[in-house]
C-alpha positions, 0 to 999 in steps of 0.5 A, a space after each residue: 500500500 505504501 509504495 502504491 501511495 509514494 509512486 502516485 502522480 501528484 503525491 510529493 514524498 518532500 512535502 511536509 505533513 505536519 510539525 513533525 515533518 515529512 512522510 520520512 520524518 513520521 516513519 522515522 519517528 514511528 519506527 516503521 521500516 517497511 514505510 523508511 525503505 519504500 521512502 528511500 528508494 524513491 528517485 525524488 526524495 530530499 534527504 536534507 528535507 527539515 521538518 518544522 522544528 528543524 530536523 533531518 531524518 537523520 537527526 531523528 535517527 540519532 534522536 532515537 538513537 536507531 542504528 538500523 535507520 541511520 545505517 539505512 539512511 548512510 546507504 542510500 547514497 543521497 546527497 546529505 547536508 549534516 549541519 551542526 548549530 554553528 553552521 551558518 549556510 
């Protein structure tokens, strides 16, 4: 169900969903990695995609402290930007 959703026309797996940010975020968040999966096979994901309160998945997986999630957002092989709070760009 979830890749029948993500790969419909119109459907923006960038798009944020709420405070907690993207579809990504939430699955992140909710440690769902069947969802995380279909998520990071997805042409047109942003990886560097903040949520409101200005997180990335990957500080969520580092939030939660999952080595699973964080293991598979490093492989996908997307363009990350890990920012620090003195970063300025």
């Amino acid at each position: 169900m979830a890749k029948l959703l993500i790969g419909s026309e119109g459907v923006s797996v960038n798009q944020n969903i709420g405070i907690n940010g993207t579809s990504l975020h939430v699955a992140m968040i909710q440690r769902n990695r069947v969802i995380v999966a279909a998520l990071l096979s997805h042409p047109d994901l942003n990886p560097n995609q903040l949520s409101l309160d200005d997180n990335t998945p990957l500080s969520w997986a580092a939030i939660k402290c999952d080595e699973w999630m964080a293991e598979r957002l490093l492989r996908c092989r997307l363009h990350w930007r890990i920012s620090c709070p003195s970063d300025k760009r």
